[in-house]
Structure formats: structure tokens, C-alpha cells
TORPA-4810 file (N, C-alpha, C, O; in nm, 3 decimals):
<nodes>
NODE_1_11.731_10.524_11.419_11.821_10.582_11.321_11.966_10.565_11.368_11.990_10.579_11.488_X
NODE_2_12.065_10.534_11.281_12.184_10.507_11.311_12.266_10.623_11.325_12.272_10.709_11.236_X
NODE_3_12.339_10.632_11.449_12.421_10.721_11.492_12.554_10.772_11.492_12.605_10.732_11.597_X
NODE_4_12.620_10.825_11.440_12.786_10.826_11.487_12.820_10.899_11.606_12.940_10.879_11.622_X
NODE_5_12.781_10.965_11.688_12.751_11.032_11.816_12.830_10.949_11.890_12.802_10.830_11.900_X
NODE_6_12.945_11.007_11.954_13.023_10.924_12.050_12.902_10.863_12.181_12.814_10.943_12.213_X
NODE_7_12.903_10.739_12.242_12.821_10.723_12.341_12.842_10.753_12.510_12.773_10.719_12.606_X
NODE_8_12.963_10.830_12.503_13.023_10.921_12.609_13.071_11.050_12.587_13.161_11.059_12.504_X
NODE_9_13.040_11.138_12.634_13.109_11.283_12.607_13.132_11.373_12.690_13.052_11.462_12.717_X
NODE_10_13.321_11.353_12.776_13.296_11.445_12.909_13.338_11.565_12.853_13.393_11.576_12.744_X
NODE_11_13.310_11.661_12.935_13.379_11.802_12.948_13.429_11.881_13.036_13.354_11.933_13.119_X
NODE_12_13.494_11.892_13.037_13.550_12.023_13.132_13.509_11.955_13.264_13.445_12.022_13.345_X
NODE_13_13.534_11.858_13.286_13.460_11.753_13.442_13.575_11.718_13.571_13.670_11.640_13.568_X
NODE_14_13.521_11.819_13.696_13.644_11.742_13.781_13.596_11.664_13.850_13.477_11.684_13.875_X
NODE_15_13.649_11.564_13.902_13.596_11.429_13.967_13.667_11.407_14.111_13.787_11.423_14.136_X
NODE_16_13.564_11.366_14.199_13.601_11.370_14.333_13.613_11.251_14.371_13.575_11.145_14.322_X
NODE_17_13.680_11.282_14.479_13.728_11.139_14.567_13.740_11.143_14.738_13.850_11.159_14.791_X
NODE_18_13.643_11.131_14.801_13.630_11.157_14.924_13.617_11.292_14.965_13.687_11.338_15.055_X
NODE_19_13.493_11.388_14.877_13.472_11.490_14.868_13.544_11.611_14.828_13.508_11.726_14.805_X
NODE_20_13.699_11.528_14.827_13.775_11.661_14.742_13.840_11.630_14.595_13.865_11.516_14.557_X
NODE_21_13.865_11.751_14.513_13.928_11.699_14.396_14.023_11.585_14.387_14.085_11.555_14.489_X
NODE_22_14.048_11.501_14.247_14.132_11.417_14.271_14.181_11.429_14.135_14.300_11.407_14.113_X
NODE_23_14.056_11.480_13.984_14.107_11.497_13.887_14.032_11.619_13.829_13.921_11.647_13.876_X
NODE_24_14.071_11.673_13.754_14.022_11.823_13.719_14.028_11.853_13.545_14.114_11.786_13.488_X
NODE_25_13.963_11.925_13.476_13.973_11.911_13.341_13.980_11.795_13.255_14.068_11.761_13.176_X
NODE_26_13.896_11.754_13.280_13.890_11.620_13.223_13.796_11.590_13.087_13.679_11.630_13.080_X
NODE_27_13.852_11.524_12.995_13.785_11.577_12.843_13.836_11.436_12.748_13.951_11.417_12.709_X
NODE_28_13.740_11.365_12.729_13.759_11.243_12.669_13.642_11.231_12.608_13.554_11.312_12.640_X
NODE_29_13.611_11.128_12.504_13.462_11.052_12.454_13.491_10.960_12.411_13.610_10.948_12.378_X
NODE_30_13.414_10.865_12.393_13.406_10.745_12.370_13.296_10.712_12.280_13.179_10.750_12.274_X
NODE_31_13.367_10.630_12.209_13.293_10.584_12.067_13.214_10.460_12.080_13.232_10.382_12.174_X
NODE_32_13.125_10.441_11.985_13.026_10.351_12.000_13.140_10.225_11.942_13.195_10.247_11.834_X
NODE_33_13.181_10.068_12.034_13.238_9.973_11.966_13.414_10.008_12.032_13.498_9.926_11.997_X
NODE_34_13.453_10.098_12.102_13.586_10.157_12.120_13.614_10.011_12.245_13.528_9.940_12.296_X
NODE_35_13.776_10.004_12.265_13.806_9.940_12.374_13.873_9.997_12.459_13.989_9.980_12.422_X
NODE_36_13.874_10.049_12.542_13.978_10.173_12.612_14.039_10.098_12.751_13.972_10.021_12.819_X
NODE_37_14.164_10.133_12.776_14.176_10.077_12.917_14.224_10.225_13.016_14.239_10.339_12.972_X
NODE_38_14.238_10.185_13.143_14.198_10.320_13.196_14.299_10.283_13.312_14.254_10.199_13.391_X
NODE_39_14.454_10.340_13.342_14.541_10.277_13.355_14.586_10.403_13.466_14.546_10.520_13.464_X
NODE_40_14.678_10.344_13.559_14.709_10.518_13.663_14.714_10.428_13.821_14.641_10.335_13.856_X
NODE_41_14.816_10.487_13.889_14.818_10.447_14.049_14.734_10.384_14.099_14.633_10.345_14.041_X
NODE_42_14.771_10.360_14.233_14.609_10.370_14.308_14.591_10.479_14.396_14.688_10.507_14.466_X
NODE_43_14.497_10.541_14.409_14.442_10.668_14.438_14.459_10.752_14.309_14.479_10.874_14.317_X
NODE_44_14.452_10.704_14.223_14.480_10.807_14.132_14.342_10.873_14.045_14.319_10.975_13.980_X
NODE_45_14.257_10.737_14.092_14.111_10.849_14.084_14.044_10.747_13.927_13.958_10.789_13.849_X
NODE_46_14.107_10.621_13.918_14.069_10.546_13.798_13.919_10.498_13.886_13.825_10.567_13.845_X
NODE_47_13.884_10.417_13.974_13.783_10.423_14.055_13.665_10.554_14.071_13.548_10.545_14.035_X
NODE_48_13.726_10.668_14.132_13.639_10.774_14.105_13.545_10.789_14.007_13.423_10.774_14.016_X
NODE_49_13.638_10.830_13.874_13.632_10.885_13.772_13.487_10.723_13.667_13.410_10.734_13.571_X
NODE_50_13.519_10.623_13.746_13.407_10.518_13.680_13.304_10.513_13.767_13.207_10.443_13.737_X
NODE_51_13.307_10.587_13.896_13.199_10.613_14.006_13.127_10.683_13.936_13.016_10.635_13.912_X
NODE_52_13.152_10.787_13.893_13.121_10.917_13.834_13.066_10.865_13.667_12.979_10.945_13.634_X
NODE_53_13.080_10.803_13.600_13.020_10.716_13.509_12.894_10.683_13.526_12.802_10.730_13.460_X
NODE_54_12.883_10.586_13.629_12.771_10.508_13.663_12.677_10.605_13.780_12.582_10.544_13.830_X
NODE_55_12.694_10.726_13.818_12.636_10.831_13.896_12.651_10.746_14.031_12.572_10.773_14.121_X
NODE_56_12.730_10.661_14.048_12.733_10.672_14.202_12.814_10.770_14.310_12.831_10.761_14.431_X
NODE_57_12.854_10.860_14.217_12.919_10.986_14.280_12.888_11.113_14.197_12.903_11.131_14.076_X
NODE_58_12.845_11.190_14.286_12.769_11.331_14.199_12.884_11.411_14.101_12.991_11.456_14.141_X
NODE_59_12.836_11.415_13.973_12.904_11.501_13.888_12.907_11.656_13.966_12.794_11.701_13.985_X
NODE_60_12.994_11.721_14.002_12.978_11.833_14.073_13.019_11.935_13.987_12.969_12.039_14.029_X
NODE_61_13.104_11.961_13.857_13.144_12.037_13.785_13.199_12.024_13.639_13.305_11.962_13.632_X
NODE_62_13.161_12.058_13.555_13.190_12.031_13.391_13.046_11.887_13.350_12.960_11.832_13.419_X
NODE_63_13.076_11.878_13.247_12.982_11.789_13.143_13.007_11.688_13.113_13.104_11.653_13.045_X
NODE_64_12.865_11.576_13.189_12.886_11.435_13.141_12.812_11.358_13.072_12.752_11.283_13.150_X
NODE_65_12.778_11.332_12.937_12.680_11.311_12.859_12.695_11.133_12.857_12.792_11.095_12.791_X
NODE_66_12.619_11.032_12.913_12.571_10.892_12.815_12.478_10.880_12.770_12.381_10.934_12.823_X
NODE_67_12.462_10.806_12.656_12.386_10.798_12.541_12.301_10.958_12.569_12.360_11.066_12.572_X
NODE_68_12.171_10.944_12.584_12.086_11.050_12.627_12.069_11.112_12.806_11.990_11.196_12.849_X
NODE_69_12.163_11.044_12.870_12.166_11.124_12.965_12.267_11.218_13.053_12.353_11.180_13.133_X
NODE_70_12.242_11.314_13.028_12.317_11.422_13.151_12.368_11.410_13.278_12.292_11.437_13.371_X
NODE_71_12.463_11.381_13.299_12.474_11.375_13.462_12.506_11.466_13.544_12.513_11.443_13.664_X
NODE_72_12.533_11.594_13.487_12.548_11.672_13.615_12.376_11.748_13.623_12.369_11.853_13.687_X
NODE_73_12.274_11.706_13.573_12.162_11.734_13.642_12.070_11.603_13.651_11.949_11.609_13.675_X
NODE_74_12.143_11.480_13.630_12.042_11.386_13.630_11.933_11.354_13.780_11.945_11.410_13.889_X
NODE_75_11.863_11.281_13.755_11.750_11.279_13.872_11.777_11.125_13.917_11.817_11.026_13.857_X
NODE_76_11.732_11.155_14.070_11.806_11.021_14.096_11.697_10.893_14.096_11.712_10.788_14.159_X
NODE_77_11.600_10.923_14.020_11.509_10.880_14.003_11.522_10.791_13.874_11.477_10.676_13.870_X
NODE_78_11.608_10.869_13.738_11.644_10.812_13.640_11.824_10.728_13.610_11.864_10.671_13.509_X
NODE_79_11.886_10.748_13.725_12.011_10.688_13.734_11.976_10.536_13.742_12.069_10.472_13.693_X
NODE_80_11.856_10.438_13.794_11.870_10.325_13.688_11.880_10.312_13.553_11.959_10.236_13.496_X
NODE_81_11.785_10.400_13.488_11.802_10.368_13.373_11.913_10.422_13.277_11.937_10.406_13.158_X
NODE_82_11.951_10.468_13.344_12.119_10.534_13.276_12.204_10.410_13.344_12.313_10.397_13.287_X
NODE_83_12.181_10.306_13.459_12.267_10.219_13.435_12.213_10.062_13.340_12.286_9.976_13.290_X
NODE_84_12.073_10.070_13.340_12.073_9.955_13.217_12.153_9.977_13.052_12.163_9.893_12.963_X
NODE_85_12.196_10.105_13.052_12.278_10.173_12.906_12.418_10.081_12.943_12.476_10.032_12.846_X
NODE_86_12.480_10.053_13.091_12.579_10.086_13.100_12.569_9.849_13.161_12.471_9.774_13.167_X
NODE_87_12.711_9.825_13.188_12.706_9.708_13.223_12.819_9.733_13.354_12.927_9.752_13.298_X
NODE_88_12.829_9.737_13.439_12.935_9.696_13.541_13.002_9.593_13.611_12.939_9.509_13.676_X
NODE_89_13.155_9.593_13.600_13.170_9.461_13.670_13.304_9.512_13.750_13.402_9.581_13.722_X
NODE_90_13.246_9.430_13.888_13.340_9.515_14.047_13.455_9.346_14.014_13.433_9.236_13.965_X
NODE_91_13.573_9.414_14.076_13.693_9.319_14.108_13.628_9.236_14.261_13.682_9.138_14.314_X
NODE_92_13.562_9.273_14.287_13.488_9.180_14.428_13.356_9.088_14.403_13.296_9.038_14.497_X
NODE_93_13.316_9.070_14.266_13.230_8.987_14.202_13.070_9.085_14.273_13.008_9.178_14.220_X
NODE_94_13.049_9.022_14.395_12.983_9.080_14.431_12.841_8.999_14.438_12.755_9.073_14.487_X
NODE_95_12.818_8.942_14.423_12.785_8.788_14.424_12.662_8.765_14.575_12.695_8.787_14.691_X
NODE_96_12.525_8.719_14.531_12.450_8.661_14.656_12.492_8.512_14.654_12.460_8.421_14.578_X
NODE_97_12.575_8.514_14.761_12.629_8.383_14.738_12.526_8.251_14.844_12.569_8.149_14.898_X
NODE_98_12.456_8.279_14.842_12.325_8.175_14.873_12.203_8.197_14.802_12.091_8.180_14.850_X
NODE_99_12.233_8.241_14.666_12.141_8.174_14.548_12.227_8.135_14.417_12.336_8.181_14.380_X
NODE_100_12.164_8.059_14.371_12.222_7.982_14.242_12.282_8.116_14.148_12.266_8.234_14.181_X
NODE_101_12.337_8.082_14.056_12.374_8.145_13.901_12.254_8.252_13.877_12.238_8.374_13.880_X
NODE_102_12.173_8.121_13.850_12.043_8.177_13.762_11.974_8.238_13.851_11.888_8.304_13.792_X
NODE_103_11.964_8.255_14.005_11.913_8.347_14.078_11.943_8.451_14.112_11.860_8.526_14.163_X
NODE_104_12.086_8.490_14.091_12.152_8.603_14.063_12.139_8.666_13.996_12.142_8.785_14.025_X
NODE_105_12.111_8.611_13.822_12.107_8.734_13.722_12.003_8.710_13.722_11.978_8.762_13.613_X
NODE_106_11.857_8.649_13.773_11.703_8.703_13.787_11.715_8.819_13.877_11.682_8.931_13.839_X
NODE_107_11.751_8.801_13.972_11.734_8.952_14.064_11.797_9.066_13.961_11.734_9.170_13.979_X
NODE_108_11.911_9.086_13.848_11.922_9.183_13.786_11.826_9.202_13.698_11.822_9.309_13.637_X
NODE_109_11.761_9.132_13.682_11.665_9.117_13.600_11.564_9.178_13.642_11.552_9.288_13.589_X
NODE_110_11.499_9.155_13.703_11.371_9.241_13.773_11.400_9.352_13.881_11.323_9.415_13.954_X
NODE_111_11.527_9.355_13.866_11.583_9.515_13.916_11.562_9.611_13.850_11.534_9.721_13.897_X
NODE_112_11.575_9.575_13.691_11.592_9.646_13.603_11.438_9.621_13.481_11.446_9.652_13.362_X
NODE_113_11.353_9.583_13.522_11.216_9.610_13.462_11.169_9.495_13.409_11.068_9.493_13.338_X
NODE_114_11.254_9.367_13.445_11.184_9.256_13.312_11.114_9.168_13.459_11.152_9.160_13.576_X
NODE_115_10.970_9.100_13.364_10.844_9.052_13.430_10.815_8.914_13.348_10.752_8.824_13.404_X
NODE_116_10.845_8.905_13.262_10.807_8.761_13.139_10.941_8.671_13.181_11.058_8.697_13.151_X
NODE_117_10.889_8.547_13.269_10.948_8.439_13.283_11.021_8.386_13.164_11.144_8.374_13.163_X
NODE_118_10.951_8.357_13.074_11.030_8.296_12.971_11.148_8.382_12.882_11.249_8.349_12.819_X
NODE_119_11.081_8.505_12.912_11.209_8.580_12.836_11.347_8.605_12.932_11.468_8.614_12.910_X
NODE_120_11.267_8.610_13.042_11.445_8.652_13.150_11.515_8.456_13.155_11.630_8.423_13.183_X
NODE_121_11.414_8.376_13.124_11.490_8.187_13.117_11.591_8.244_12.974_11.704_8.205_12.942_X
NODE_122_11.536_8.310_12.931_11.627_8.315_12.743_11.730_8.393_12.788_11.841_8.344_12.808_X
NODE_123_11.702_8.525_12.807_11.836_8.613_12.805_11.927_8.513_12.902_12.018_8.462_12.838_X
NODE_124_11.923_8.474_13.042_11.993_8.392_13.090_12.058_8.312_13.041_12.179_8.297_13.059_X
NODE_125_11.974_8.233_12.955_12.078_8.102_12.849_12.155_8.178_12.766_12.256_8.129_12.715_X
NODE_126_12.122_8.286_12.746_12.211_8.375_12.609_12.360_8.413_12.670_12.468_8.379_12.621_X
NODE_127_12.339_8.497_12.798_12.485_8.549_12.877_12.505_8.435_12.933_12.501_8.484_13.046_X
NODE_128_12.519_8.344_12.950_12.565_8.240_13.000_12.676_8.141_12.890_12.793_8.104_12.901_X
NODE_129_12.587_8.126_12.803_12.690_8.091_12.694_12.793_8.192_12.627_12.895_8.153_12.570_X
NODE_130_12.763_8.305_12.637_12.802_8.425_12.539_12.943_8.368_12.674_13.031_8.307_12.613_X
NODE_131_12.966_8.375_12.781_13.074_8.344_12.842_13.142_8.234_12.861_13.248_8.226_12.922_X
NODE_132_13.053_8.104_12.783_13.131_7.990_12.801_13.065_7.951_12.919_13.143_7.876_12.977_X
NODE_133_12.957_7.961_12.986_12.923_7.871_13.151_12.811_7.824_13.110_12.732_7.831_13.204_X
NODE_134_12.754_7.772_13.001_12.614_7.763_12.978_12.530_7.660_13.089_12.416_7.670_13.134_X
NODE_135_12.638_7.557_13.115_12.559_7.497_13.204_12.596_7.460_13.388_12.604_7.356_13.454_X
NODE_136_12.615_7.642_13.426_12.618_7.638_13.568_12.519_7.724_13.640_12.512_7.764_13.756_X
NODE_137_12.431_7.742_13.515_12.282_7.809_13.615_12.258_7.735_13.780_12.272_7.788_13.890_X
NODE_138_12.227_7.633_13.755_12.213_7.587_13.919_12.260_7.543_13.959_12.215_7.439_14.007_X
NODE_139_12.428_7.589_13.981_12.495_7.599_14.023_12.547_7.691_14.177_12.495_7.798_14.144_X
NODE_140_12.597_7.716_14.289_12.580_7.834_14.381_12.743_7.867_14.346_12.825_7.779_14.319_X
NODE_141_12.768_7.995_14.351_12.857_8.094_14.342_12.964_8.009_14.400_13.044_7.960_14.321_X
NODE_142_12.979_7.983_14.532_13.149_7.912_14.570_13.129_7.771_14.539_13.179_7.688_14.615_X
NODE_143_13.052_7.727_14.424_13.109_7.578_14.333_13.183_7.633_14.220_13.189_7.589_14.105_X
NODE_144_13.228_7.717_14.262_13.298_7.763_14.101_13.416_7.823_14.087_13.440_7.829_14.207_X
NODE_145_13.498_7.867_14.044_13.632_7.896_14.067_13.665_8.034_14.054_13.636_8.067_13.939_X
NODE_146_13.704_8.111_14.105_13.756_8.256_14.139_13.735_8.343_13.962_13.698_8.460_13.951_X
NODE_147_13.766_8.262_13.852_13.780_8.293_13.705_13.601_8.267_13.656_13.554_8.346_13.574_X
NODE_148_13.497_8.134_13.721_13.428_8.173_13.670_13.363_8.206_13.710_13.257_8.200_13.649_X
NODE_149_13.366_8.276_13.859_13.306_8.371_13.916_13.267_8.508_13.850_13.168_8.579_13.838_X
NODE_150_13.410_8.505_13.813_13.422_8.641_13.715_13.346_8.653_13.612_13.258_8.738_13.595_X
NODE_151_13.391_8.532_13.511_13.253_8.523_13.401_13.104_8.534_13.471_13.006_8.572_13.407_X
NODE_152_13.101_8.513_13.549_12.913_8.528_13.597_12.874_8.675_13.622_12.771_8.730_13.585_X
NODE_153_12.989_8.736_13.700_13.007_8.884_13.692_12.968_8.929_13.530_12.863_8.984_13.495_X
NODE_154_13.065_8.894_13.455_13.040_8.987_13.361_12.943_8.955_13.263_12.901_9.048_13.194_X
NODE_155_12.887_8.800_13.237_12.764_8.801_13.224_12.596_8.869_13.310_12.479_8.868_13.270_X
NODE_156_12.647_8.912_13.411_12.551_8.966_13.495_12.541_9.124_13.438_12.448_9.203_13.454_X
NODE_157_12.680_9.143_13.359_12.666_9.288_13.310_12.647_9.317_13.167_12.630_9.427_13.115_X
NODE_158_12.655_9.157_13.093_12.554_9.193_12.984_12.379_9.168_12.943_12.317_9.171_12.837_X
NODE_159_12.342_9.143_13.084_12.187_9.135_13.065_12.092_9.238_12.981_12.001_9.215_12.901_X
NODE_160_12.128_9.317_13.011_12.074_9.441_12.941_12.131_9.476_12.847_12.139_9.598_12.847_X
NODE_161_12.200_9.412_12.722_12.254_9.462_12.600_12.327_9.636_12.605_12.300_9.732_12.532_X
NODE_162_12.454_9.624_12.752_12.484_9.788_12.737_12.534_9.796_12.616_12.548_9.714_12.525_X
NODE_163_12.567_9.942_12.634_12.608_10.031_12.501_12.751_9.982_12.557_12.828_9.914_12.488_X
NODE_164_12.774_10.015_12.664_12.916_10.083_12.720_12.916_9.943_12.912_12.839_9.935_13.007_X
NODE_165_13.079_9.850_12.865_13.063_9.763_13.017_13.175_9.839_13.033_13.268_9.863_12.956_X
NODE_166_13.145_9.881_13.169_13.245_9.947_13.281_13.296_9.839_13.364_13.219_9.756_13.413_X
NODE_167_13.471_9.834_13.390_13.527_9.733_13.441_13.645_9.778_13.528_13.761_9.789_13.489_X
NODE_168_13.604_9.798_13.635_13.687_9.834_13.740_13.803_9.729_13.779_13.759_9.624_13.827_X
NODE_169_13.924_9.735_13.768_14.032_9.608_13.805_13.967_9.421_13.746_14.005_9.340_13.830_X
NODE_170_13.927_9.388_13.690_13.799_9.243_13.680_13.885_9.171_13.665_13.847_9.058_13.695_X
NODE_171_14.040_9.174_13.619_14.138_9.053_13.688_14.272_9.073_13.788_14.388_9.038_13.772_X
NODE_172_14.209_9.140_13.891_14.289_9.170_13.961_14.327_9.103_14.118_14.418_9.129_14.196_X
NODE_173_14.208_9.000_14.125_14.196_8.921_14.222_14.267_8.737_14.117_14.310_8.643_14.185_X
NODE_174_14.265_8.730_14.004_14.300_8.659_13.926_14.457_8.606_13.901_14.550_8.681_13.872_X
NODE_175_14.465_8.491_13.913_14.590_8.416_13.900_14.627_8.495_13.754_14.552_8.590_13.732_X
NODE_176_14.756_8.464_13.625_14.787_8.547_13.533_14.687_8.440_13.392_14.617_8.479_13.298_X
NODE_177_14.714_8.340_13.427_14.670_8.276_13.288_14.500_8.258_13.333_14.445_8.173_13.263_X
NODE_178_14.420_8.315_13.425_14.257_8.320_13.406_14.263_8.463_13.403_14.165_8.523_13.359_X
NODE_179_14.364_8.527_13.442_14.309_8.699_13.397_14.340_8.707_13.256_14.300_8.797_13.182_X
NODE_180_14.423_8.596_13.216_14.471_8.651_13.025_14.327_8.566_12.965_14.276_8.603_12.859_X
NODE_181_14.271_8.457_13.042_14.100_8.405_12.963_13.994_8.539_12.977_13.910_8.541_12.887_X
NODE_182_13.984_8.656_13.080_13.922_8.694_13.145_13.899_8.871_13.000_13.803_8.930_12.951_X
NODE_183_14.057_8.883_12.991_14.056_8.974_12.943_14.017_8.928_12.763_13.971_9.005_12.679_X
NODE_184_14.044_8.819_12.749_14.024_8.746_12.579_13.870_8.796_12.582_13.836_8.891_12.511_X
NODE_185_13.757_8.712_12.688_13.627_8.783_12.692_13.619_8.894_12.673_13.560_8.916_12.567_X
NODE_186_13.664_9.018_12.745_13.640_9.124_12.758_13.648_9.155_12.574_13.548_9.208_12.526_X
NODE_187_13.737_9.130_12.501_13.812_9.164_12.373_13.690_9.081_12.263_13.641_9.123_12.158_X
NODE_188_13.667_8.940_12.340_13.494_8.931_12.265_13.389_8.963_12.257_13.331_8.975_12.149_X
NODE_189_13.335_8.985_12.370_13.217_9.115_12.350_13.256_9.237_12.289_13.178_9.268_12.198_X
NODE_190_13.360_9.325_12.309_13.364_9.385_12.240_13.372_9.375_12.118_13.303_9.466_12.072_X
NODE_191_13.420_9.314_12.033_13.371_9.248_11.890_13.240_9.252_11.869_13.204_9.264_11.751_X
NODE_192_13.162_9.246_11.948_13.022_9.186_11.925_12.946_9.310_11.895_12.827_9.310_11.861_X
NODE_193_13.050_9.460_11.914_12.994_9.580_11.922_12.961_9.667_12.038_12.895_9.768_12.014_X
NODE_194_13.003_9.636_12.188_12.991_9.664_12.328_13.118_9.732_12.329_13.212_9.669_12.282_X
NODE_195_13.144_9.878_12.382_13.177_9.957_12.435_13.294_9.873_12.562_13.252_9.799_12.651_X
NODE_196_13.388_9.895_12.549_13.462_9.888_12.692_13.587_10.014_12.765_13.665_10.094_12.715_X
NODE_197_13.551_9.977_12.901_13.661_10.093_12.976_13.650_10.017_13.087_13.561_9.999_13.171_X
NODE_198_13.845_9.945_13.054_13.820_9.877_13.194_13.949_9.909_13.259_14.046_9.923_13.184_X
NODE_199_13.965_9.922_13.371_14.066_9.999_13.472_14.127_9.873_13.500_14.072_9.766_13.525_X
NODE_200_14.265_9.903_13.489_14.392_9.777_13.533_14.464_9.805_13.578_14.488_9.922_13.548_X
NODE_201_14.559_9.748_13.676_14.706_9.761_13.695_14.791_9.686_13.624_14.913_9.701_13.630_X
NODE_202_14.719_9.581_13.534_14.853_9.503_13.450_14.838_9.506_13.331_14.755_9.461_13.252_X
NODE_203_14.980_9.598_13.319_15.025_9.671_13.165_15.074_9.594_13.060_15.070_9.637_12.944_X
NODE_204_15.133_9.455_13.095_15.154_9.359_13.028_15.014_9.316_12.898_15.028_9.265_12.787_X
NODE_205_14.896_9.357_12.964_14.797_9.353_12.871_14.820_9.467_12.773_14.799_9.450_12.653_X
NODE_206_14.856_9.566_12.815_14.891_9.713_12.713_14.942_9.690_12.607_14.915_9.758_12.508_X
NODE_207_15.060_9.553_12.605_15.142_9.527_12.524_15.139_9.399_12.427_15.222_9.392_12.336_X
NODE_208_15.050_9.306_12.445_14.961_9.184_12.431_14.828_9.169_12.384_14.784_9.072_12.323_X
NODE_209_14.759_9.286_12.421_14.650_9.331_12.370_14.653_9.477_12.347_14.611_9.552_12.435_X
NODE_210_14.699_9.523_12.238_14.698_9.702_12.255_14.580_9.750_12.215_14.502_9.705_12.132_X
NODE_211_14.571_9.881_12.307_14.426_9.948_12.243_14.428_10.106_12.312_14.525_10.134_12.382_X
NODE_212_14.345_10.185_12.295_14.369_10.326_12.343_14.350_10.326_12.462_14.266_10.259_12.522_X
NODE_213_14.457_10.430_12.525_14.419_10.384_12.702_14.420_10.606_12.768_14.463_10.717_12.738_X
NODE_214_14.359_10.548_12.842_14.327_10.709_12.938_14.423_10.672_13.079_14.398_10.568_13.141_X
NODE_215_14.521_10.752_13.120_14.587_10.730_13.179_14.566_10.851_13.296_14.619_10.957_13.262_X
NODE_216_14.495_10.854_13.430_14.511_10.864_13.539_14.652_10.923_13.577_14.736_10.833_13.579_X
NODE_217_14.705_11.049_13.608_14.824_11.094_13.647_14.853_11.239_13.665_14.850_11.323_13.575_X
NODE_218_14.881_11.258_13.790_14.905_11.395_13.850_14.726_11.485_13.801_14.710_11.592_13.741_X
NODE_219_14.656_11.420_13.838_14.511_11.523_13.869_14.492_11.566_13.728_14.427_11.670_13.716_X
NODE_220_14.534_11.509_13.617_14.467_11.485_13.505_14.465_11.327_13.412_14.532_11.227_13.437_X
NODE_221_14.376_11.345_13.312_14.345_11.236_13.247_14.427_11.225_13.083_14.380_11.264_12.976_X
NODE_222_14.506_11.187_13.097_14.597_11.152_12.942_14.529_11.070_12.861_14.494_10.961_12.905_X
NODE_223_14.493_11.112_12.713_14.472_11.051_12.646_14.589_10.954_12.502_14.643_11.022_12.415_X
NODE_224_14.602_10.840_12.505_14.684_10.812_12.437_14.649_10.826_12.277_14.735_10.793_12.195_X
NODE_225_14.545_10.867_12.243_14.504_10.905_12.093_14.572_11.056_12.101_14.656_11.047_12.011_X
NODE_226_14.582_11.155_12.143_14.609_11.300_12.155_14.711_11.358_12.243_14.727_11.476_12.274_X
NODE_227_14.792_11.232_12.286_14.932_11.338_12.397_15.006_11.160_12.433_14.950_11.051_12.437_X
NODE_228_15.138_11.196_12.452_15.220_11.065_12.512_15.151_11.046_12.645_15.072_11.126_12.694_X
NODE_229_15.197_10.906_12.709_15.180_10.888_12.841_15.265_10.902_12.980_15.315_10.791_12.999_X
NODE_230_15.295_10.971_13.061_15.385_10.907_13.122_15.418_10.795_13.192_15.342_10.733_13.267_X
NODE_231_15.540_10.767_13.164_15.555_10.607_13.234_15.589_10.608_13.360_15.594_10.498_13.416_X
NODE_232_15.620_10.722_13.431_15.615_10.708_13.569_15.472_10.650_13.647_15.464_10.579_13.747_X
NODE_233_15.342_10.718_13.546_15.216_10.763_13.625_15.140_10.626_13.661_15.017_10.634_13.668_X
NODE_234_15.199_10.504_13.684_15.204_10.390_13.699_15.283_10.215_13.740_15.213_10.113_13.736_X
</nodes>
């Protein structure tokens, strides 16, 4: 049944950062199809606060709802499958860089529950093209260039059709004209109906590509739909 139910819903959530507060009252949601960028210092807790997303850091106080799961009582038993909802992609690629392409996103693959050869050969050909690399499956990770490294990254984070790709800095190791190809992707999947929140330091995209942004500053979270931003807080 079709939903209008935002596919994020925090509340009242403070978020830690080396066991102590870093942001406090924190109250945002996110819509099914939204593009958000998530903008603020460093240390300012834009990292945290997407730790805390993906449960690799314990919700310790207030309410964090994706799709159907809870995180301040989730089990750590079900935090995979609250990350096949979700797609992630690290500014460090992250990469087994002594197996091919296509041996890379098989291991996400059967990380995450799939067993039918021919179907994980398909989804592979699918994110592969969906990024433009269709034919560097057997290929190994350093034959390829720092940009389509990246694309393999973030095809690695649409294997699982998320609701919602989480994108921590993803052109920040990037020369300017493969982070402006890098972020065009990001702006096509989302078209496609995929959820984005991706954390940047370059605001020049703010202004080139505009879209609603959550801004990181002084131990709270600004929303640019509901309050100005400050322009110091960056």
C-alpha cells in the first residue's frame, strides 16, 4: 500500500560523538524522494549524526524512526536489515582492493541475503550501468580513477534498492569537475525516486544545485525549510 509517511522521523534525539554530546534536540524528517544536504564544520557532528542513522552509534536519547525501524531500541541483531533500507557511501571508498568490481558488490550481496547467481550477475549489470561503468566488472579497484572509484562506491550502495543513500563527504577526496560528475549522479538517482542526505563541505553545490539542507551548528541542527541558516556555521 502506498505511503506518504516520511521515511525518517527524528525526535527530540541527542547525538554523540566520542561518548559525549555534540548535538542535542534534534527534530527533522525526511520524505520519501527528498534531496537534503547536510552542511556544518568539522566536528560539528554531520558524521555523528549519519553514524547514528545507520546504528553504528547507539541512539542514547529521543526518537529515531526508518521506514519500520526504531533505533533507540533496535536489536543488534536487526541493524542489517535496517541497513539494506538504507545505501551508504564513505569519502574513503572503502574498497577490497584485491578483488575485481564485480567481486566487490558480490560480497554486498551475500552480506545482505542474496544466494541466486544469476540474479546477483543482473542486479550487478543494473548498478553498474545505472552509473555509467557498465563495462568495468573485471576490472580491480586501482585500474580506475579516484571518480570511478566513487561511482563503484555508490553503485555498491544501490544494490539493495534503498529507500534513503546516506553520503558522508563522497566528493571530497575529488578534483572539482569529477565531484560536479559525482554530485550530477547523486541528483540522478534521486530522480529515480531514492532518498538522499549527503554531508559536504562544498557550498558552491548549495548554489548550482539547490535543495533543502540541515545545517550542523552550535549543538543544534537547522533546518532550511523552517528557520534561516547561519553563515558563519561553516
Amino acid at each position: 500500500m502506498f505511503s506518504d509517511d516520511p521515511i525518517v522521523r527524528v525526535k527530540d534525539a541527542q547525538i554523540f560523538q566520542g561518548g559525549k554530546p555534540i548535538l542535542d534536540n534534534v527534530n527533522f524528517s525526511i520524505q520519501k524522494g527528498e534531496f537534503i544536504y547536510l552542511i556544518g564544520r568539522t566536528g560539528s557532528g554531520k558524521t555523528s549524526l549519519l553514524k547514528t542513522l545507520y546504528a553504528d552509534l547507539p541512539l542514547q536519547q529521543g526518537h529515531i524512526a526508518i521506514s519500520d525501524f526504531e533505533l533507540h531500541n533496535i536489536r543488534k541483531k536487526d541493524i542489517p536489515y535496517l541497513r539494506r533500507k538504507l545505501g551508504i557511501v564513505f569519502q574513503d571508498f572503502q574498497l577490497f582492493f584485491d578483488r575485481t568490481v564485480t567481486e566487490n558488490l558480490i560480497f554486498v550481496l551475500r552480506a545482505t541475503g542474496w544466494y541466486d547467481s544469476a540474479k546477483m550477475k543482473k542486479r550487478i549489470a543494473e548498478v553498474l550501468m545505472q552509473v555509467g561503468l557498465g563495462s568495468v566488472g573485471n576490472k580491480m579497484p586501482h585500474q580506475l580513477s579516484g571518480g570511478e572509484q566513487q561511482r563503484i562506491v555508490v553503485a555498491r550502495a544501490l544494490l539493495n534498492e534503498p529507500l534513503l543513500l546516506l553520503a558522508d563527504e563522497p566528493t571530497g577526496n575529488l578534483d572539482p569537475e569529477v565531484a560536479e560528475e559525482i554530485l550530477k549522479l547523486f541528483f540522478d538517482i534521486n530522480k529515480s525516486g531514492t532518498a538522499v542526505l549527503m554531508a559536504t563541505h562544498n557550498h558552491a553545490f548549495l548554489q548550482t544545485h539547490p535543495a533543502r539542507v540541515l545545517q550542523c551548528y552550535q549543538g543544534q541542527v537547522q533546518d532550511s525549510i523552517t528557520e534561516g541558516l547561519s553563515s558563519t556555521g561553516y
